[in-house]
C-alpha positions, -999 to +999 in steps of 0.1 A: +000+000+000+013+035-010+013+063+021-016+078+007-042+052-003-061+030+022-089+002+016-127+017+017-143+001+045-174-016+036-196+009+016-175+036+026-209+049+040-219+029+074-197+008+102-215-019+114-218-034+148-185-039+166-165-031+136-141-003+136-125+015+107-090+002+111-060+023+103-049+014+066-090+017+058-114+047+054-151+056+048-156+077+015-144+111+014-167+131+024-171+115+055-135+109+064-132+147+058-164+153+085-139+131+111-110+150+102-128+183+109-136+167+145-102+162+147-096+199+141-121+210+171-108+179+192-069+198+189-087+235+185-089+247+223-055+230+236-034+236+208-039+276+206-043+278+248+000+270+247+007+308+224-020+322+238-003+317+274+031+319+257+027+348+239+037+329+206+021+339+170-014+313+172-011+309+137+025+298+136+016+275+164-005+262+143+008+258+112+038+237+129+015+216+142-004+205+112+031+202+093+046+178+125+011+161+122+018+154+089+058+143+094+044+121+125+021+100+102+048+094+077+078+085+095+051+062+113+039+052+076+008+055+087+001+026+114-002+052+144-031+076+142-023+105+158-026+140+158+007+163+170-008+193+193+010+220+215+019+204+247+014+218+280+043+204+292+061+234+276+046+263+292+068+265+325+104+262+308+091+294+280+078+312+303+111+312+326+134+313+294+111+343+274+120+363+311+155+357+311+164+366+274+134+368+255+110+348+230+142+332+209+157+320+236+127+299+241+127+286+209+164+272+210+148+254+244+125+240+223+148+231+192+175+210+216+140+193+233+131+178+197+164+169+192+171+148+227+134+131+218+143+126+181+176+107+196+158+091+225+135+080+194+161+063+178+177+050+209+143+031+214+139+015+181+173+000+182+173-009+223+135-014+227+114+006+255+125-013+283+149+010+301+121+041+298+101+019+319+126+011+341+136+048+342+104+066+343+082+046+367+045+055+375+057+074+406+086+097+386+060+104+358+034+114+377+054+135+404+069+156+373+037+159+355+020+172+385+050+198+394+048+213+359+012+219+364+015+231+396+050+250+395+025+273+373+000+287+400+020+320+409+017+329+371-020+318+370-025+339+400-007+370+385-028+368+353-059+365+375-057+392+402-051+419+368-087+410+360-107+389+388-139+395+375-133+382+339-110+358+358-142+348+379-167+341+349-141+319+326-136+296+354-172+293+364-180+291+325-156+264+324-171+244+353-205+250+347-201+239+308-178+209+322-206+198+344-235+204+320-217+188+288-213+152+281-186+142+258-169+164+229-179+199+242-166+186+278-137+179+265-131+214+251-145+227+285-115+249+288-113+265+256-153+270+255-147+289+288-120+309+272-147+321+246-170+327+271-144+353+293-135+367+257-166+376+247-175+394+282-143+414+284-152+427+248-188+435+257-169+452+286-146+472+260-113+454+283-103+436+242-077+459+225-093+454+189-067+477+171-041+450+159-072+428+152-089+451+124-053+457+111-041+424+108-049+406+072-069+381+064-046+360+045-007+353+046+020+331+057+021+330+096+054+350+109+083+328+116+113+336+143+145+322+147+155+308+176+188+314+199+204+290+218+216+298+254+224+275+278+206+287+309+174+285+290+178+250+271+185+234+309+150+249+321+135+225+290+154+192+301+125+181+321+100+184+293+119+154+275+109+132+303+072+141+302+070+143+258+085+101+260+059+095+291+030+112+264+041+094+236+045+059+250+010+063+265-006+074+235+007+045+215+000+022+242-034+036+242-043+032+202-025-002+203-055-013+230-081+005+211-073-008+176-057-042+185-029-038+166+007-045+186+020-011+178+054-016+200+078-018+173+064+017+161+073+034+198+104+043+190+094+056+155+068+076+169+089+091+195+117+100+165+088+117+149+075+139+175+114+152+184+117+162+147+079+183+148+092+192+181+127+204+164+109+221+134+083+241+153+111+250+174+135+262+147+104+286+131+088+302+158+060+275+174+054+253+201+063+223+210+043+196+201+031+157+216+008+134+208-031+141+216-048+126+243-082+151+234-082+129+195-083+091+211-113+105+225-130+112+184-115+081+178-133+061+204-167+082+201-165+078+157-149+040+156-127+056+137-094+049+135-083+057+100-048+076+095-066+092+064-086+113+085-053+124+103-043+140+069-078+161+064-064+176+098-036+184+096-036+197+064-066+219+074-049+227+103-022+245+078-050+262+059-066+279+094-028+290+100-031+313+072-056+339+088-033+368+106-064+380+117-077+345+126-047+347+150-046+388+163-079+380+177-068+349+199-036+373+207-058+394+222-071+375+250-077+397+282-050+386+306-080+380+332-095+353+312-059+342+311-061+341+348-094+322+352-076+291+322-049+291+342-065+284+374-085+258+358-058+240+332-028+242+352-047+223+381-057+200+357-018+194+346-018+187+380-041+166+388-031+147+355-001+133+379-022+119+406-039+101+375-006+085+368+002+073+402-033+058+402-034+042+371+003+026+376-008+013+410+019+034+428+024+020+466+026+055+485+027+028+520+059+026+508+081+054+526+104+055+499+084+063+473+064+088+500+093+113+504+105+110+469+069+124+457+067+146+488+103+162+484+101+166+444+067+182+449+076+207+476+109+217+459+088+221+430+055+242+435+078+269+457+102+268+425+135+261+453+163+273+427+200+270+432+230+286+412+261+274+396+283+299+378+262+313+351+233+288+357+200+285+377+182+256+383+149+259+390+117+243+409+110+219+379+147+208+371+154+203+406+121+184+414+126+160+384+165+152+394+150+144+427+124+123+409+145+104+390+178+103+404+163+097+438+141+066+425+169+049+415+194+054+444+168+054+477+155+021+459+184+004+454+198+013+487+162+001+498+166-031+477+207-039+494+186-039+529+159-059+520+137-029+531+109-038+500+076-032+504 
């Protein structure tokens, strides 16, 4: 089979019961394109939440992400359906690196993140995926997941306090519409509450408009080069750790839901994300990972054809050719900023109990207790150190106490026969 041909399913038209459209298949075009445009607003609301907290060009964002969705289906050759959205992952190490010497420097962050991933990528298809698992256990994934979220409360309470009101409504939009919904529009509680806050702070008059009616309608999204310093790439270190976590649980996830053994693609897919990663890096977007928000399409549609992947990502690069499309989601009120913050950093957060949950982790276990407990504390109250011309922050220092303490306390634990 050629990359871009797959078997029509049936009559192209129905999917009948307990059959799925498997990935080398499709329904007929127009219908694969209505699954790709779910696709789209599955991605929408978390994709262009990363610039708009960032302060990088939406459109840009966006076009890198359709073009690494694109790279990521074929350097998989199509066998892992997946679309490549802005991950959260990245928001703490830009914001501390845009600080300390500006947007580019946060791009050259990003650039040596893809790279390390693209390697680790490689490093996986030739060695397998067994020493990840021995190196990122349940309770080290989920303590740095949850630190990245949380490290982020000061900044979500700086954004909110500069407009509590607006602040107020987008989080109770965003509960109230999370609790009313069922399904897609819950999952894109956040961003529906960032619309809601929007369109109050403009009935307000609290939206500057002016860049909005001077930007153009169409033209090719505004790309930046990136610097690389060394203070700001070691701020992005822990981010590797949490994009190979993503990864191998999204391809663990599509490998249960489509019943294909997708473990000889884990490497591949990780090699694919470091190069989107890279790219996006090198012209002026966001990170990227794999997208937890489009299993969900998937397993609501039965639809698991990589053909739909292509109608979205290359849409995506379409709807990245609207400056003005992207001066209005620039001009978010920093109070509605405040009120996603509150909500989706939590959320990051909580994400990291999840882990620990789901992997079983045994916190009866004092070992693993003040590992957790430690990394978290030195974490959320950022607890930086300096060497020479380099600070380590909360999140660098939390996730060498993750990892590197995992491994020592239990083998010491191990030598004393002190298992439990």
């Amino acid at each position: 089979m050629s990359l871009l041909s797959w078997k029509l399913h049936g009559t192209g038209k129905t999917i009948g019961h307990g059959e799925v459209v498997s990935t080398d298949e499709r329904l007929s075009w127009p219908r694969t394109i209505g699954v790709g445009v779910q696709h789209i607003a599955a991605m929408f609301g978390a994709t262009f939440l990363v610039p708009i907290i960032t302060g990088l060009p939406p459109t840009t964002t966006l076009f890198f992400s359709g073009v690494g969705t694109l790279l990521f289906l074929t350097i998989t050759k199509n066998r892992v359906p997946s679309y490549l959205g802005s991950s959260f992952a990245f928001l703490a190490p830009i914001a501390a690196a845009k600080a300390g010497g500006g947007m580019s420097n946060a791009l050259g962050g990003v650039v040596v993140t893809g790279l390390i991933l693209a390697a680790i990528g490689l490093i996986v298809r030739a060695a397998g995926i067994g020493w990840i698992n021995w190196l990122l256990p349940p309770l080290v994934t989920g303590t740095i997941v949850m630190v990245i979220g949380l490290n982020l409360a000061g900044a979500a309470k700086n954004n909110f306090v500069q407009g509590p009101l607006v602040g107020i409504i987008t989080l109770a939009s965003i509960g109230l519409i999370s609790a009313f919904s069922r399904g897609f529009l819950g999952r894109i509680s956040i961003f529906l509450g960032l619309v809601v806050g929007y369109c109050v702070a403009l009935i307000q008059g609290d939206v500057d408009t002016s860049t909005i009616k001077s930007a153009a309608l169409f033209a090719a999204p505004h790309f930046t080069t990136p610097t690389f310093n060394g203070k700001a790439i070691a701020l992005f270190l822990p981010v590797v750790l949490v994009l190979i976590a993503e990864n191998v649980g999204h391809v663990k996830a599509v490998s249960a839901m489509t019943g294909k053994n997708l473990d000889d693609q884990m490497g591949m897919a990780l090699f694919a994300d470091g190069i989107s990663t890279t790219l996006a890096g090198a012209g002026g977007g966001s990170g990227t990972t794999t997208y937890a928000e489009n299993i969900g399409v998937m397993a609501a549609t039965r639809v698991y054809s990589t053909a739909a992947y292509w109608v979205a990502g290359v849409g995506a690069i379409l709807l990245s050719l609207s400056p003005k499309f992207g001066a209005v989601l620039s001009a978010t009120p920093v109070g509605v900023l405040g009120g996603v913050g509150v909500a989706l950093f939590g959320m990051i957060g909580v994400l990291g109990a999840r882990i620990w949950i789901e992997g079983k982790v045994n916190f009866a276990n004092s070992t693993n207790l003040i590992i957790a407990a430690s990394a978290l504390i030195i974490g959320i109250a950022d607890m930086s150190w300096t060497s020479g011309d380099y600070t380590f922050g909360g999140i660098i220092n939390a996730t060498l106490v993750a990892v590197v303490g995992y491994q020592v306390l239990n083998s010491v634990a191990k030598s004393r026969g002190n298992v439990n």
